[in-house]
C-alpha positions as a Python dict, from the first residue, in 0.01 Angstrom:
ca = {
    (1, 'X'): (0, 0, 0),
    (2, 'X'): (-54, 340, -66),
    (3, 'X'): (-311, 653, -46),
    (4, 'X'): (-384, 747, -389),
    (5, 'X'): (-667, 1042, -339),
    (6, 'X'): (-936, 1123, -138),
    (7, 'X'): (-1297, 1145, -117),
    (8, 'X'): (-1501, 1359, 74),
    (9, 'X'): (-1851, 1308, 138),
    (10, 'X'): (-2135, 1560, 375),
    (11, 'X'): (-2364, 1370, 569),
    (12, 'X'): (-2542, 1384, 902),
    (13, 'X'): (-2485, 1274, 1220),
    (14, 'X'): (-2756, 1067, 1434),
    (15, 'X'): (-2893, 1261, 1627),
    (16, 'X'): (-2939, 1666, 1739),
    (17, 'X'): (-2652, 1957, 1853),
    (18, 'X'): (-2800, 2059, 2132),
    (19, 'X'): (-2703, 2470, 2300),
    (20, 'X'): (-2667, 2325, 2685),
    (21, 'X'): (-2625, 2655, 2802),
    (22, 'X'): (-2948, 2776, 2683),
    (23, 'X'): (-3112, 2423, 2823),
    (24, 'X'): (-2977, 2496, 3154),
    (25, 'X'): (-3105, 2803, 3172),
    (26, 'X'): (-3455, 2711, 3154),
    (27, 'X'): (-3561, 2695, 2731),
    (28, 'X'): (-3882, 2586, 2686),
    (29, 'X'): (-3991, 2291, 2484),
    (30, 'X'): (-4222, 2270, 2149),
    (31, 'X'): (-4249, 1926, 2064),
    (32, 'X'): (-3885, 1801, 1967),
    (33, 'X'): (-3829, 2222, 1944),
    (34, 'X'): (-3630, 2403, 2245),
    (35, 'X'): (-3778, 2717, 2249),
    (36, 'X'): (-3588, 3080, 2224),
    (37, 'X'): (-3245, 3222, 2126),
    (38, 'X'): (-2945, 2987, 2131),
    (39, 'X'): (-2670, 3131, 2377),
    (40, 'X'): (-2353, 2911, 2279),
    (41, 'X'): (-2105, 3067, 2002),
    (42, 'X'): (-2211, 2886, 1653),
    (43, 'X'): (-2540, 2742, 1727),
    (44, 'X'): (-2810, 2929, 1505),
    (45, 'X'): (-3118, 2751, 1744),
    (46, 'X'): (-3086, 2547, 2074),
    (47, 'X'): (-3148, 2235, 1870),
    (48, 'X'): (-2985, 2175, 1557),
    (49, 'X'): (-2951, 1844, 1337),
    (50, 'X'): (-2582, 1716, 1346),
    (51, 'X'): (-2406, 1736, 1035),
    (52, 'X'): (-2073, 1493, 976),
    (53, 'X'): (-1821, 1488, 685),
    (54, 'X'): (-1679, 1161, 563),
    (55, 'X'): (-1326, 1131, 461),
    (56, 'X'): (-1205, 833, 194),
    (57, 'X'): (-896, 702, 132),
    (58, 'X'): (-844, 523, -196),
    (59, 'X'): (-596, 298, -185),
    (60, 'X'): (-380, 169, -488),
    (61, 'X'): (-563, -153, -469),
    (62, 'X'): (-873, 6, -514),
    (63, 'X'): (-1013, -6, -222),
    (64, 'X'): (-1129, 329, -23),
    (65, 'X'): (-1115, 377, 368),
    (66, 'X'): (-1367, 596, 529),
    (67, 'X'): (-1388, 754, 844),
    (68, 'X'): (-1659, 1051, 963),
    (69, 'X'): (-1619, 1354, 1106),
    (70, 'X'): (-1856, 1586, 1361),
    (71, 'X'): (-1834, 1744, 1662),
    (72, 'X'): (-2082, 1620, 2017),
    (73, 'X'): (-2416, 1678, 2105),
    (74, 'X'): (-2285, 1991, 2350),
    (75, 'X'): (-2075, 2100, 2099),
    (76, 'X'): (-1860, 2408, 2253),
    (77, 'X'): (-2005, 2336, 2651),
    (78, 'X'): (-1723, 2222, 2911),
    (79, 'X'): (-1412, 2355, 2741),
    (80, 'X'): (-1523, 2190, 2406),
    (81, 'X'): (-1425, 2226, 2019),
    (82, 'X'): (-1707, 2505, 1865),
    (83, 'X'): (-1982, 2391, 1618),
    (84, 'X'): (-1883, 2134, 1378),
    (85, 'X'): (-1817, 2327, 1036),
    (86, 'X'): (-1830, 2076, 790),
    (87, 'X'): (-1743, 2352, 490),
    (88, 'X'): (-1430, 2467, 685),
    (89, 'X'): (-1322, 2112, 766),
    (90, 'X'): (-1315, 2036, 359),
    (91, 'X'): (-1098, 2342, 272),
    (92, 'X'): (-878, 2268, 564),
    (93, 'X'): (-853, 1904, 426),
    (94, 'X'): (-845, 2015, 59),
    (95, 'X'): (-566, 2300, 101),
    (96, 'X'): (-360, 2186, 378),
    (97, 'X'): (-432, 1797, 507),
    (98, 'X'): (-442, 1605, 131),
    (99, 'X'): (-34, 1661, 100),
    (100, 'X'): (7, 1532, 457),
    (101, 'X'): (-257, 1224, 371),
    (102, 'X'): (-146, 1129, 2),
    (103, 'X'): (269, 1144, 156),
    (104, 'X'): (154, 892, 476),
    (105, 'X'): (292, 533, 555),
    (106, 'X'): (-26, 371, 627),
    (107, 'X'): (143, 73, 758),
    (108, 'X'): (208, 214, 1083),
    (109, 'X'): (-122, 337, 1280),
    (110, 'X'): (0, 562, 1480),
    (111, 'X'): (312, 695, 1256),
    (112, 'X'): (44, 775, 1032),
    (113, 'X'): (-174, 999, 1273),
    (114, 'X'): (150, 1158, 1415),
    (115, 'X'): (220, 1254, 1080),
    (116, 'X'): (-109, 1392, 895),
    (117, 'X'): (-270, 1505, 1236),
    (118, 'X'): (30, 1718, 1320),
    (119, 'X'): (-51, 2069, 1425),
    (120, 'X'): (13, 2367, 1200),
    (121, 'X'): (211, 2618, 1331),
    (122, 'X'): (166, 2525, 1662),
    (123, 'X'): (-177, 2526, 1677),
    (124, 'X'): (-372, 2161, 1710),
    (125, 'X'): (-630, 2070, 1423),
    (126, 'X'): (-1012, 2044, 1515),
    (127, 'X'): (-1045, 1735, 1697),
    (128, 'X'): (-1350, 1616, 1481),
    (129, 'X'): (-1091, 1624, 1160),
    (130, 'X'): (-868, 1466, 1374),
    (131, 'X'): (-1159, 1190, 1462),
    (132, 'X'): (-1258, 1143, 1131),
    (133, 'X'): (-908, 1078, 944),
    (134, 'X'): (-752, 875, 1177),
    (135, 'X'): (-1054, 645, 1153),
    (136, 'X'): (-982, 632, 790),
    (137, 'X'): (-629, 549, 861),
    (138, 'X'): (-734, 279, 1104),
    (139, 'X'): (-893, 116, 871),
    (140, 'X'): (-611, 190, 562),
    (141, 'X'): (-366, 36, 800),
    (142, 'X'): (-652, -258, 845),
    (143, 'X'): (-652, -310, 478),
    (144, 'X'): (-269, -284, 414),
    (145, 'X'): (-203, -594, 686),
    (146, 'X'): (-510, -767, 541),
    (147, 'X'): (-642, -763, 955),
    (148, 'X'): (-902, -614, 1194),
    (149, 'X'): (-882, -228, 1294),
    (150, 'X'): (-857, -412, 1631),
    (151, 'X'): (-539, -613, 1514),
    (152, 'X'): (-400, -301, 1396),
    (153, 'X'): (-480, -102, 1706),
    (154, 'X'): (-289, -452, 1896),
    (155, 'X'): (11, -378, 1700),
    (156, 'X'): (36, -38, 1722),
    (157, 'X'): (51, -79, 2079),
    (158, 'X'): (189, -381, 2087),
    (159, 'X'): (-146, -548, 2276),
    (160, 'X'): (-196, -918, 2296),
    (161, 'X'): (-493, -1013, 2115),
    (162, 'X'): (-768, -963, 2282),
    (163, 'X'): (-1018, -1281, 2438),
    (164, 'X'): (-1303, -1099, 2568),
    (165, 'X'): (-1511, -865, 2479),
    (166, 'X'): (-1605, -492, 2610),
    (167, 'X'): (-1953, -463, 2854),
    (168, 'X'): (-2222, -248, 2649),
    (169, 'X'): (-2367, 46, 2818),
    (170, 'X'): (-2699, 263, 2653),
    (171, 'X'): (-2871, 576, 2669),
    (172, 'X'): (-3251, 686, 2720),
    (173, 'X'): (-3205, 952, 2548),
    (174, 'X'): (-3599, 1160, 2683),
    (175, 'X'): (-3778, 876, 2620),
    (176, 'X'): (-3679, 734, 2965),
    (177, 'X'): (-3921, 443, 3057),
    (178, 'X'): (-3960, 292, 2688),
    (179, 'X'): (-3609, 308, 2667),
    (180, 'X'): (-3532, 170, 2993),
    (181, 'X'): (-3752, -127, 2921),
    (182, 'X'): (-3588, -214, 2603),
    (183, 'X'): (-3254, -121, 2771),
    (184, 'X'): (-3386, -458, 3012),
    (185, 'X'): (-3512, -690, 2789),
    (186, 'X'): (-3175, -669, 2562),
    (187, 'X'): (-2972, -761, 2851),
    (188, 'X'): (-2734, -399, 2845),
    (189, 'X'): (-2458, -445, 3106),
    (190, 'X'): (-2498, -81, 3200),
    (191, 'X'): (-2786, 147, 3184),
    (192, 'X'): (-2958, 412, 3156),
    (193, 'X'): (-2836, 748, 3137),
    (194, 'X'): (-3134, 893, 3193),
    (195, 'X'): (-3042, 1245, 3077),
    (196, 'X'): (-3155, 1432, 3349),
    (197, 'X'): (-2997, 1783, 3207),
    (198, 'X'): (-3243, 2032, 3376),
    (199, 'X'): (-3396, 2133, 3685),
    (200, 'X'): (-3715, 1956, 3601),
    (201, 'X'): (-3567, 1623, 3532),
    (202, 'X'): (-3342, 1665, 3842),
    (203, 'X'): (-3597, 1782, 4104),
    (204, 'X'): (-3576, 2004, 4403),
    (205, 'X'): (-3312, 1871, 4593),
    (206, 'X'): (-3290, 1610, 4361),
    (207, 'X'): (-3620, 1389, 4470),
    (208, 'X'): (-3739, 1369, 4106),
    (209, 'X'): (-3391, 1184, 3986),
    (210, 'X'): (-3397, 999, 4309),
    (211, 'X'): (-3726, 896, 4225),
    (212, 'X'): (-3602, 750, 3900),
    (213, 'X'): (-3282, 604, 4021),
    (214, 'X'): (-3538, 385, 4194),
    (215, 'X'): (-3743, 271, 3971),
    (216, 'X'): (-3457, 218, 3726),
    (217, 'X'): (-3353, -63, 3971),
    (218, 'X'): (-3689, -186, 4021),
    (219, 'X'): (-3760, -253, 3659),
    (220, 'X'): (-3443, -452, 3619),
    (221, 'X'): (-3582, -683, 3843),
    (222, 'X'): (-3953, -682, 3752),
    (223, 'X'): (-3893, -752, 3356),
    (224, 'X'): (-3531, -846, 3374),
    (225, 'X'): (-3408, -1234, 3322),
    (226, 'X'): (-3333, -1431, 3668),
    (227, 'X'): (-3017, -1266, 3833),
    (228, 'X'): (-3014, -958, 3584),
    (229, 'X'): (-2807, -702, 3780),
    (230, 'X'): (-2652, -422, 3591),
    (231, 'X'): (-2447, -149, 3621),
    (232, 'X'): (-2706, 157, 3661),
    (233, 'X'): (-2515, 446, 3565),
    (234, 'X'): (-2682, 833, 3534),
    (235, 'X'): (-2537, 1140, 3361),
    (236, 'X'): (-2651, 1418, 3593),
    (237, 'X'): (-2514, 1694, 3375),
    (238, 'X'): (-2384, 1884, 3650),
    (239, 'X'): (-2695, 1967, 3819),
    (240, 'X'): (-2594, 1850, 4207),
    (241, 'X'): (-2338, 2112, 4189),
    (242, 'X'): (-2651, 2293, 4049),
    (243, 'X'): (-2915, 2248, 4294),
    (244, 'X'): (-2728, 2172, 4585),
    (245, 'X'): (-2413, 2403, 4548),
    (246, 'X'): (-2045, 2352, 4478),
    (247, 'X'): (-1917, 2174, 4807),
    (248, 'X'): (-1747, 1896, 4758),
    (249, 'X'): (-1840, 1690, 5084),
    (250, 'X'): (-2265, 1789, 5011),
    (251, 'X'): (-2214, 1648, 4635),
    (252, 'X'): (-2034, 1357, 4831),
    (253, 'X'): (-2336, 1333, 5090),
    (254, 'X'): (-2580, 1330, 4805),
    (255, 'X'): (-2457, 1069, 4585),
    (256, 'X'): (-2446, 837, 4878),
    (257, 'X'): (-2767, 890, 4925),
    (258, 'X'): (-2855, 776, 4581),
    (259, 'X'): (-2600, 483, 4641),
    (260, 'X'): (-2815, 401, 4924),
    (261, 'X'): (-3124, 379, 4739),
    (262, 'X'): (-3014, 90, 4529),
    (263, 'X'): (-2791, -107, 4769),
    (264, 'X'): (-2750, -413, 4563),
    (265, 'X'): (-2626, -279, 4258),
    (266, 'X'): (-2312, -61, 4119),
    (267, 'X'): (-2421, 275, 4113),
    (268, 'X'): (-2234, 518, 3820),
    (269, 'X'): (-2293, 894, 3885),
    (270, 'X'): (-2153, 1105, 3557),
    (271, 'X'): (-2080, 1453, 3575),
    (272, 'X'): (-2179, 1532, 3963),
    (273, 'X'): (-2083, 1908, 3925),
    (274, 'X'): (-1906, 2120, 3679),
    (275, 'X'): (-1651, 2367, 3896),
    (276, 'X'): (-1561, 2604, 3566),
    (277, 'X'): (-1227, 2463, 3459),
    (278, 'X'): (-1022, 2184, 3419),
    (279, 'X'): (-794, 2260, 3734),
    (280, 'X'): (-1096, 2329, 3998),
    (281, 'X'): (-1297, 2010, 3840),
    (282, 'X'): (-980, 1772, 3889),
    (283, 'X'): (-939, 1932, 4224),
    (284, 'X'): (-1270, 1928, 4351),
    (285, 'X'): (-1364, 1597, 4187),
    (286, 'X'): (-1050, 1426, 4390),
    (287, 'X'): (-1210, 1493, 4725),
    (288, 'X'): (-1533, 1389, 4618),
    (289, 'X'): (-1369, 1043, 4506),
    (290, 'X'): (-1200, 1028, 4874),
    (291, 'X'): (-1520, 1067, 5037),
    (292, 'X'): (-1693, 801, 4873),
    (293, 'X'): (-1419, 567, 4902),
    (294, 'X'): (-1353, 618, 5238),
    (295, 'X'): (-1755, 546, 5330),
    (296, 'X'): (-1732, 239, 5095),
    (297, 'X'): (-1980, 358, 4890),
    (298, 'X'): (-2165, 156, 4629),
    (299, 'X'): (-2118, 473, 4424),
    (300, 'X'): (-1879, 582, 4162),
    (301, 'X'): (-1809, 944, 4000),
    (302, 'X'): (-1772, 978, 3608),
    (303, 'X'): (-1610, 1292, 3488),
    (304, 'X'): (-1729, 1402, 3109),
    (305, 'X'): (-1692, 1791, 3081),
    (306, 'X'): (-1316, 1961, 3190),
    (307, 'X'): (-1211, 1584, 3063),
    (308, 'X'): (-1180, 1627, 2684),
    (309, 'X'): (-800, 1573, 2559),
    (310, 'X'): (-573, 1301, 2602),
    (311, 'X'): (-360, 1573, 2899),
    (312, 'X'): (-702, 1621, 3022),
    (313, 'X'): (-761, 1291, 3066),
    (314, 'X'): (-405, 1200, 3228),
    (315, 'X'): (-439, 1492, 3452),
    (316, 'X'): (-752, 1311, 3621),
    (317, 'X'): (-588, 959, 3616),
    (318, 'X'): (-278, 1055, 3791),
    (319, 'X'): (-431, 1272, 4044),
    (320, 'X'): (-725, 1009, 4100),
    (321, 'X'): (-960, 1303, 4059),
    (322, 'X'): (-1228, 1035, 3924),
    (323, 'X'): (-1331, 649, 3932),
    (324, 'X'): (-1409, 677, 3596),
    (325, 'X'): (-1321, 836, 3276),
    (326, 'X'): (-1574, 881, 2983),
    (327, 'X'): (-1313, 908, 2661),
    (328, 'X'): (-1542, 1123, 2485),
    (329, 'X'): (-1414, 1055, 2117),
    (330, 'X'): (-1462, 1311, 1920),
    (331, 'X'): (-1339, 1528, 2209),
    (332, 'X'): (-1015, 1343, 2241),
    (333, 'X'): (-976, 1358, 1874),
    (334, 'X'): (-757, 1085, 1682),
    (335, 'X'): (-883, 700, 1768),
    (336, 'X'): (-474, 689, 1845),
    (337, 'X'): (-579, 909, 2148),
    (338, 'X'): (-855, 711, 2256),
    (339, 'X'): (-626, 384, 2265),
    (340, 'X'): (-327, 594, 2473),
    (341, 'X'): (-669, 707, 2689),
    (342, 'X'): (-732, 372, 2790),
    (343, 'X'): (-389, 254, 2864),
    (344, 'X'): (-313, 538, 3065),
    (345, 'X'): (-659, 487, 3285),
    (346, 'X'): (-543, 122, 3322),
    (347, 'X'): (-173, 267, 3452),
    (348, 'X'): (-325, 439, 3664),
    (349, 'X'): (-591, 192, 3775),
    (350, 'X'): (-888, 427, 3718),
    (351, 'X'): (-1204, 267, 3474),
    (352, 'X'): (-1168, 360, 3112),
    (353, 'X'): (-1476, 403, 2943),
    (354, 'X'): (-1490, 469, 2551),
    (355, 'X'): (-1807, 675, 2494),
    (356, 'X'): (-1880, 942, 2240),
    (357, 'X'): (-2198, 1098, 2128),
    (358, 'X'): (-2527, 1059, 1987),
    (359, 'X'): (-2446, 1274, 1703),
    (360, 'X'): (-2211, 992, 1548),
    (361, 'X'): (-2254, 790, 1276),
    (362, 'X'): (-2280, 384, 1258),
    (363, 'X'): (-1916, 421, 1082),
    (364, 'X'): (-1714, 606, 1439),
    (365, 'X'): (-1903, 356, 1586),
    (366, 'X'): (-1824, 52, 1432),
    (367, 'X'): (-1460, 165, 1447),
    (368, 'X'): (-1459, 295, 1831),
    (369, 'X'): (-1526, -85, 1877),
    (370, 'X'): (-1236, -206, 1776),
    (371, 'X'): (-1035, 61, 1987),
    (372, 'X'): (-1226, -48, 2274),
    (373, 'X'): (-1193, -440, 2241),
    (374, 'X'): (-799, -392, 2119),
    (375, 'X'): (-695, -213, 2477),
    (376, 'X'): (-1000, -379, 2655),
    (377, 'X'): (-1211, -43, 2782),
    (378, 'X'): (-1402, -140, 3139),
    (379, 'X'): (-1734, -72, 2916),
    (380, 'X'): (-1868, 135, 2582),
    (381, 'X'): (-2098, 346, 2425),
    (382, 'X'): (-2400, 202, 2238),
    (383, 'X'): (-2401, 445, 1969),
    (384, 'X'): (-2514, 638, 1793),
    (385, 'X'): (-2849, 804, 1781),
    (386, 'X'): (-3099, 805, 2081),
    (387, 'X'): (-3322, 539, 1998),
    (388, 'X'): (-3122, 296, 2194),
    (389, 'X'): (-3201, -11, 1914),
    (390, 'X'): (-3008, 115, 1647),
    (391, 'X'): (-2696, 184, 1865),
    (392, 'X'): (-2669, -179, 2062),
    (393, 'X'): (-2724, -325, 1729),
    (394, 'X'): (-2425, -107, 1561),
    (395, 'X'): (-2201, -187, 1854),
    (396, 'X'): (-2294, -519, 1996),
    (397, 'X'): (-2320, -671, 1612),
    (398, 'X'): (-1973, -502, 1523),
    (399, 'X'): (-1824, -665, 1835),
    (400, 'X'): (-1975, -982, 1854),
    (401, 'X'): (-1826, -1022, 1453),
    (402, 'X'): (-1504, -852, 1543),
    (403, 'X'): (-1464, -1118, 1828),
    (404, 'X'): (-1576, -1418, 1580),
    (405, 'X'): (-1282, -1292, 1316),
    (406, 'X'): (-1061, -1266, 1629),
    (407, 'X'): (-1163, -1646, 1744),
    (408, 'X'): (-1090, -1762, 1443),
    (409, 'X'): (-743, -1606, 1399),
    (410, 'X'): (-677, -1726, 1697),
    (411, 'X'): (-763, -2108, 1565),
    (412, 'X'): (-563, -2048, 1235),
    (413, 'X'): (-262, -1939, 1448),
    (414, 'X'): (-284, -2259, 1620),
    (415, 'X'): (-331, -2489, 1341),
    (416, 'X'): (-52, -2330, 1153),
    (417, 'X'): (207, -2392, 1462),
    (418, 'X'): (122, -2710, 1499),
    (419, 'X'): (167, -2818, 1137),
    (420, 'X'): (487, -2602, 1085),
    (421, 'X'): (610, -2495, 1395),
    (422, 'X'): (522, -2141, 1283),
    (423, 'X'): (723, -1908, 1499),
    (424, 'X'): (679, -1540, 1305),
    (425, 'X'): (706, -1280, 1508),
    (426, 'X'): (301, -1194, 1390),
    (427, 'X'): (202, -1487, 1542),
    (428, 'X'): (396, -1443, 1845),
    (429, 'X'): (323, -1124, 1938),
    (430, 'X'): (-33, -1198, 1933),
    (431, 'X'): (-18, -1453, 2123),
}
């Protein structure tokens, strides 16, 4: 099968770009409105709506594979790609990418990103075009084999197929306690988030988010099912290192004091402190992940920003600099990337967690899922958006179908043996 043109197609993401800089700092808020002058390179307000551009592949079947593009809600914060440009990201596709695209071999995965996501002249392509094509050629190599994106992800690596499927974790997004209850009466595996990104939500010496962290595990049990225990994990947005200063044993104190709060459950911290670069966070982060082990702690660290790439991300594994790794997508750029992100967490037995943003779209959702189920992520994002509903119904419906189609593949595999003594090497290699 082969790529016979392309589409492209603007669009928006889900949710907002947001300047964190400027949010840190202390902007005001209007409504949905930050108020004053944005401070991050690109951002023409604090809050912007996300913008995406989709990509299709027609194929000579007649069939077209899409795939989005767009950059995170903190677009350009923690060592980040700049503002999402979706006019720039056409011309670069138009003038430069369509050759690479129209000349691929779809049938391999990850042949095909090597090849159209290659840099030019030494310099690496924006990792949202990067996102957004190989998604396409996921799901080009999906149609080619007539298979899942999950299948294709399995043979690209050659995975078994996989049996289970991947815990969901939401966000609150601001609306904290509505969100939280829904978060509880859908059953997520791991919640909330909580999105405590300023001083406000954090508290002097952190007794607002402590407050929170309790009542978090309180509700669980007041409107959860019998024996509802989740994973509570809370991005913190670097504001320990904020409030309580940059020393890795009194960020270490502090989170087990949070750990202590909720005893009985498995307590995720994300993004403790930011030290200014990748180096000093993988450093610093690596003696905050000794202390905790070494008091048994209930608690675990998440590293987000100084984490981006797929080196980024290996850095941290090897040197055990976290317990676990958000594989921000459209920071790590090609799906390809996400799947070698996982693996190399699992090497290195630290937790692999595929997240992304809220500025996706329901399409980089849908096909994250399959990335995550394929290499068998310890947990993923509901995305996107912030109203919480829309993302576990994106995500959990995509993988509850994607694990139906798998089921069944499974039982036609079977049947087929048995009546023929099938031995292709498809069938075994799945097996």
């Amino acid at each position: 099968m082969k790529i016979t043109d392309i589409v492209l197609a603007p669009g928006t993401g889900a949710f907002f770009y947001d300047d964190q800089a400027a949010i840190r700092a202390g902007a005001g808020q209007d409504g949905f409105l930050y108020v004053g002058e944005p401070v991050t390179p690109g951002l023409k307000a604090i809050r912007t709506p996300a913008s995406s551009l989709s990509i299709g592949l027609v194929l000579d079947d007649g069939t077209v594979a899409w795939g989005d593009m767009m950059s995170v809600q903190y677009s350009g914060a923690g060592g980040r790609d700049p503002l999402f440009d979706g006019d720039a990201m056409s011309k670069l596709v138009e003038e430069t990418i369509a050759s690479r695209i129209l000349g691929a071999d779809i049938s391999s995965f990850v042949g095909a990103c090597s090849h159209v996501l290659a840099p030019i002249e030494g310099t690496r392509l924006p990792l949202a075009l990067e996102y957004g094509i190989s998604q396409a050629l996921l799901q080009a190599a999906a149609n080619s084999a007539k298979t899942t994106m999950a299948e294709a992800v399995c043979r690209s690596f050659d995975l078994p197929l996989p049996t289970r499927g991947v815990p969901l974790y939401a966000q609150s997004g601001d609306a904290r306690e509505i969100n939280v209850d829904k978060m509880i009466l859908k059953n997520v595996d791991v919640l909330p988030h909580g999105l405590i990104n300023s001083r406000q939500k954090f508290g002097i010496g952190g007794q607002t988010f402590l407050a929170f962290v309790e009542w978090v595990a309180a509700r669980t049990q007041q409107i959860g099912r019998p024996g509802y225990r989740p994973v509570l994990h809370f991005d913190v947005y670097g504001w320990i290192g904020l409030e309580l200063g940059l020393d890795p044993q009194a960020i270490a104190d502090f989170i087990c004091r949070v750990g202590d709060k909720v005893p009985d459950f498995n307590l995720n911290i994300e993004s403790p402190a930011d030290f200014g670069s990748t180096e000093a966070q993988v450093e610093n982060y690596a003696r905050i992940v000794s202390i905790l082990d070494d008091r048994g702690s209930n608690a675990r660290i998440v590293v987000d920003e100084r984490c981006n790439t797929l080196d980024d991300i290996r850095q941290f594994a090897e040197a055990r600099a976290t317990h676990l790794v958000q594989i921000k997508t459209p920071d790590v750029g090609s799906l390809a990337d996400t799947a070698k992100a996982v693996l190399i967490c699992k090497q290195n037995q630290v937790g692999a967690y595929v997240g992304g943003s809220c500025t996706e779209t329901d399409l980089s959702a849908r096909a994250s899922v399959h990335v995550s189920v394929a290499t068998q992520a310890d947990m993923m994002l509901a995305k996107p958006g912030m109203g919480v509903d829309e993302g576990i119904s994106i995500v959990g419906n995509e993988q509850s179908r994607l694990l139906a189609l798998l089921e069944r593949r499974r039982a036609t595999s079977d049947e087929l043996q048995r009546s023929n003594n099938f031995t292709g090497p498809w069938m075994v290699k799945l097996r």
